[in-house]
C-alpha positions as CSV (number, residue, x, y, z in Angstrom):
1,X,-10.1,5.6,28.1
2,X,-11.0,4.7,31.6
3,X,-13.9,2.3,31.8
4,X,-17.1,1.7,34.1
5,X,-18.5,-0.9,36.5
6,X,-19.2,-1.8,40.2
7,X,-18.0,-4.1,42.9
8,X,-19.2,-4.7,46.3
9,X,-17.1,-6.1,49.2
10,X,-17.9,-8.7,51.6
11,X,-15.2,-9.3,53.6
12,X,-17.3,-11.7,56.2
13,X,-17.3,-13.8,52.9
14,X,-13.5,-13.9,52.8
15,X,-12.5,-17.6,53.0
16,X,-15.7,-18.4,50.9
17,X,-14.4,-16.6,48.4
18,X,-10.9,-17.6,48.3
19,X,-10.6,-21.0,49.8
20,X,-10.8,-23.6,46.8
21,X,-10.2,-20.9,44.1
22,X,-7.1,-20.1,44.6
23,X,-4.9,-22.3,42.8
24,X,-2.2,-24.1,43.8
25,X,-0.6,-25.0,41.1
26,X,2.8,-24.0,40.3
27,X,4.5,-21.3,37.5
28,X,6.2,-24.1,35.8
29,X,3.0,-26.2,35.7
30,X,0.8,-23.3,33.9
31,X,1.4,-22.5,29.8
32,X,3.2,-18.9,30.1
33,X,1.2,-16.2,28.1
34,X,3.1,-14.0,26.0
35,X,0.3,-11.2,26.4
36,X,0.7,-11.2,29.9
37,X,2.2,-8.5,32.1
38,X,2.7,-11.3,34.9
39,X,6.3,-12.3,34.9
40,X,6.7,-15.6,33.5
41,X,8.0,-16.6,37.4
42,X,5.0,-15.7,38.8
43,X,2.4,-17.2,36.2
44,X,-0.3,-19.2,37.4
45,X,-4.1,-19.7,37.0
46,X,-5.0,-17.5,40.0
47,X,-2.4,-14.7,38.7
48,X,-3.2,-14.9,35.2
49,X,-7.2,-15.0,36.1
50,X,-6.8,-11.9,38.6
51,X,-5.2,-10.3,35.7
52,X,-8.0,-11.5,33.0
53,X,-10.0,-9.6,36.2
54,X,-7.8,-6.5,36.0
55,X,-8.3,-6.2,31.9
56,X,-12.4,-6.9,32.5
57,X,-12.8,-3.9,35.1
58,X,-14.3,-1.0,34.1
59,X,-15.8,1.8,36.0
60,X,-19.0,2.9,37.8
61,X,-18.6,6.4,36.2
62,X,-17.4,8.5,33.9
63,X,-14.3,10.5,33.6
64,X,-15.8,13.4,34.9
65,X,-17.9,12.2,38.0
66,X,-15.0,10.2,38.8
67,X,-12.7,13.8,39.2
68,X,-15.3,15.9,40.5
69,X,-15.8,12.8,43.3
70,X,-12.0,12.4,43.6
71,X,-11.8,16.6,44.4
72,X,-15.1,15.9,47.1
73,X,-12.5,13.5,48.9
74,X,-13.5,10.4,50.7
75,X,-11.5,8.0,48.9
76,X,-8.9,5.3,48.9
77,X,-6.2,4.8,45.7
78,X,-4.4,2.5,46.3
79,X,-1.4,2.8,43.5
80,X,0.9,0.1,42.8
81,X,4.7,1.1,43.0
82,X,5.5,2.3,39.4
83,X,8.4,0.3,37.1
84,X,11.5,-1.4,38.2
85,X,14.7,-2.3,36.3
86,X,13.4,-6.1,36.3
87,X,10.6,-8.0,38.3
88,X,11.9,-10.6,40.2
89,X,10.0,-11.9,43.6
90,X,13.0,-9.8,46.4
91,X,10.4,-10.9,48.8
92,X,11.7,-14.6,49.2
93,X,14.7,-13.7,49.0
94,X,17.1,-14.8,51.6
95,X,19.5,-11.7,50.9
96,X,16.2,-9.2,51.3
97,X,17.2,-6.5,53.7
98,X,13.9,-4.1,53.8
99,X,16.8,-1.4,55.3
100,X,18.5,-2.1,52.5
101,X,17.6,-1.1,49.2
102,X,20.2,-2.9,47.2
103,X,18.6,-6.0,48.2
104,X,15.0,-4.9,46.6
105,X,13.7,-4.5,43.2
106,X,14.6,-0.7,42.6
107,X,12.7,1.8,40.5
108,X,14.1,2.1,36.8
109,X,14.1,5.7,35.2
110,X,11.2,5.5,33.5
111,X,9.5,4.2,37.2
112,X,10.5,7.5,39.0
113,X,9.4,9.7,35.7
114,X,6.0,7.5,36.0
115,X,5.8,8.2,39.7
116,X,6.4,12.1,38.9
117,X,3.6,11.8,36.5
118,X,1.6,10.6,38.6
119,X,1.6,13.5,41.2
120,X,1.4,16.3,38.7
121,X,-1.8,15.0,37.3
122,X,-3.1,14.6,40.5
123,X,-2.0,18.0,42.0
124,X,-3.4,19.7,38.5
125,X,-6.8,17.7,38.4
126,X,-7.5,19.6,42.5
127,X,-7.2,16.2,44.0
128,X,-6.7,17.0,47.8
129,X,-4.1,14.1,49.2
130,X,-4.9,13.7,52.8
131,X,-2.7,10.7,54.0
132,X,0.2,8.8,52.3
133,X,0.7,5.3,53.6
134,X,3.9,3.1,52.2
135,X,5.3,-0.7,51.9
136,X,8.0,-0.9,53.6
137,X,9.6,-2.0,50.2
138,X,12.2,0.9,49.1
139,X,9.9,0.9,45.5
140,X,7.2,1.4,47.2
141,X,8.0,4.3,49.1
142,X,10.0,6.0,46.7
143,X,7.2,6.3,44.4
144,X,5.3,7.7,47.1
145,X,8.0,9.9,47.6
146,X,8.3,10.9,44.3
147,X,4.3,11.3,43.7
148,X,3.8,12.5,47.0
149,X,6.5,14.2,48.7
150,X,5.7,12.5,51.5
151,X,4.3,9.3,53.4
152,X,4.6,6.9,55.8
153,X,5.1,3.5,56.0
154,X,2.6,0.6,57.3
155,X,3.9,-3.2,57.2
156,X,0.6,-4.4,56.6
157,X,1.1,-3.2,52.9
158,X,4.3,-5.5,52.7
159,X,4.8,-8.9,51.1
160,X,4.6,-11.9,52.3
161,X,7.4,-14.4,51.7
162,X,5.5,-16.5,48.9
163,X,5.5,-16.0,45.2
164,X,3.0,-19.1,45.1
165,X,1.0,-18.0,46.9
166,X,-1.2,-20.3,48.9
167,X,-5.0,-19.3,49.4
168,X,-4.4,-19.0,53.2
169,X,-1.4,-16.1,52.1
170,X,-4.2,-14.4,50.3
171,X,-6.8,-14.4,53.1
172,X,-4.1,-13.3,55.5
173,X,-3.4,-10.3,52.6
174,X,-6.9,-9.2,52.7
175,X,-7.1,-9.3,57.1
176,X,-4.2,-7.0,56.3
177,X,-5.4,-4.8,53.8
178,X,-9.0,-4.3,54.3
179,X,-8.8,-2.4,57.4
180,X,-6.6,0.4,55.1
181,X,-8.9,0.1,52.3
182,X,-11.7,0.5,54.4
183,X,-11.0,3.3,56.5
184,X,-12.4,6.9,55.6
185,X,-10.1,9.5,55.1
186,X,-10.0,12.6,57.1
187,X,-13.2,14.8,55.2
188,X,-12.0,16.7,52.3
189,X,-9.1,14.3,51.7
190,X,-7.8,10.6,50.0
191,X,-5.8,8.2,51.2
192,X,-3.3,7.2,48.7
193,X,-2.0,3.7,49.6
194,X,1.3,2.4,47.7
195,X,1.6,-1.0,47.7
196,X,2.6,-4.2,45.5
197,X,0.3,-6.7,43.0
198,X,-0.4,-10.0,45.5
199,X,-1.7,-8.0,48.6
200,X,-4.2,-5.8,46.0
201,X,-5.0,-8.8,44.8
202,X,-5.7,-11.0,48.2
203,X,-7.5,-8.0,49.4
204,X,-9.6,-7.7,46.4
205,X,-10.5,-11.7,46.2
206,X,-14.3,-11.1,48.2
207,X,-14.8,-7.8,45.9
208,X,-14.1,-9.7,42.3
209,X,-14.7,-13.5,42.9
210,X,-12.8,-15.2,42.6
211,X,-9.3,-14.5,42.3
212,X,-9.1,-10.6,42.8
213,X,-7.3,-8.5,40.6
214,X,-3.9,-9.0,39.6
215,X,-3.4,-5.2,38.9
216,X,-0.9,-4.3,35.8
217,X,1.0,-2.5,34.7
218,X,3.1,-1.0,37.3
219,X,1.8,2.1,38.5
220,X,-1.6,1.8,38.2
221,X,-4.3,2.8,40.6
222,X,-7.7,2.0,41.9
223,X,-9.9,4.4,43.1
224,X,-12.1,2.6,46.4
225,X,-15.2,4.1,48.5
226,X,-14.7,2.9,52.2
227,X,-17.2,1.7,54.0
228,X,-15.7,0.9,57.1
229,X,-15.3,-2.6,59.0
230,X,-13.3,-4.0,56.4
231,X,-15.5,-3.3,53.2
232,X,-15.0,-1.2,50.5
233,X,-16.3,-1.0,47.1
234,X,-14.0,-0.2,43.9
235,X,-15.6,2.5,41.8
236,X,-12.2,2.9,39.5
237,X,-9.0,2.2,37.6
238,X,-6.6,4.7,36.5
239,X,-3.5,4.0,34.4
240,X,0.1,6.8,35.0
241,X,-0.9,8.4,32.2
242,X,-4.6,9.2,32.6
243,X,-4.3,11.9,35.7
244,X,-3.1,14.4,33.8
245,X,-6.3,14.0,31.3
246,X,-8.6,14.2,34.7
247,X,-6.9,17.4,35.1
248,X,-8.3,18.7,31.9
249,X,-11.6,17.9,32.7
């Protein structure tokens, strides 16, 4: 069931909102939580309270406004890269080669089959796909690829080389990311962004004070209305599995 509620950005309020919330604290210093669908590596207060975020949202409208808008155009998704044979943070490693995709976190079978779900429910619900904009991150763009059939690829949706993240790494995430969330698609169309979990969430910090959302699981999207000049507002959250019922309706 997809759920309902609103949030407004403010991106002038971006180091309000994240300086002195983010957390500093390391993974080894934070309880692990065995419900969690952040990697024990990666636990921490501000990921586990972005992801406390993620399980709160719910959406501004129902399933059926929500496809009828989506089929209007005029949106953002952004969709995180679908599941990988392990989670493991590639980006600080010092073997990472982004030309190189044995270096990177690679899509698992039931990833690609999640990332081909994904773009038949979209193609059956009438959802016009306008641009296609990748990570550099060879996940990233081969779920694009396998949703899409197409994309291209924008650095600004990449890592950076932190898995503890400082709050400055998440303000410099959302200088990065708003402009993409932000920007209205061509009219008729959605931009479909396909990016990772810490730049969603550093981008998403001034929209859901006060530690963004952490989105999970893998694969997931959220539907965003741009407003331009860095501000956008989230109007949903849709799991692999949930555009093929769109389609039905």
């Amino acid at each position: 069931m997809i759920k309902k509620a609103t949030c407004f950005a403010a991106l002038l309020l971006m180091a309000a909102c994240s300086s002195g919330t983010v957390s500093k604290d390391s993974a080894k210093d934070q309880p692990a939580s065995n419900n969690s669908e952040v990697e024990a590596y990666e636990q921490n207060e501000t990921t586990l309270s972005g992801e406390q975020n993620n399980k709160d949202f719910v959406n501004t409208v129902d399933d059926k406004s929500l496809v009828s808008a989506l089929r209007d155009g005029g949106h953002v998704i952004y969709i995180r890269h679908t599941k990988t044979t392990k989670d493991w943070g590639d980006q600080v490693s010092p073997e990472l080669d982004l030309a190189d995709c044995s270096t990177q976190r690679r899509l698992s079978d039931e990833g690609k089959a999640d990332a081909k779900t994904i773009g038949e429910g979209i193609k059956a619900a009438g959802i016009p796909v306008g641009d296609v904009i990748s990570s550099d991150y060879c996940r990233a763009y081969n779920t694009a690829d396998l949703a899409f059939g197409t994309y291209t690829k924008n650095s600004d949706l990449n890592f950076l080389p932190c898995v503890e993240c400082s709050p400055e790494d998440y303000e410099n995430y959302a200088k990065r990311v708003a402009p993409l969330m932000s920007a209205k698609p061509e009219a008729g169309k959605n931009t479909f962004l396909v990016g990772h979990d810490d730049p969603f969430q550093g981008v998403t910090m001034p929209v859901v004070p006060t530690n963004g959302i952490y989105p999970a699981p893998m694969g997931v999207a959220y539907v965003a209305k741009p407003l331009g000049d860095g501000n956008f507002e989230l109007v949903a959250k849709i799991l692999p599995n949930q555009w093929q019922a769109l389609s039905e309706l």
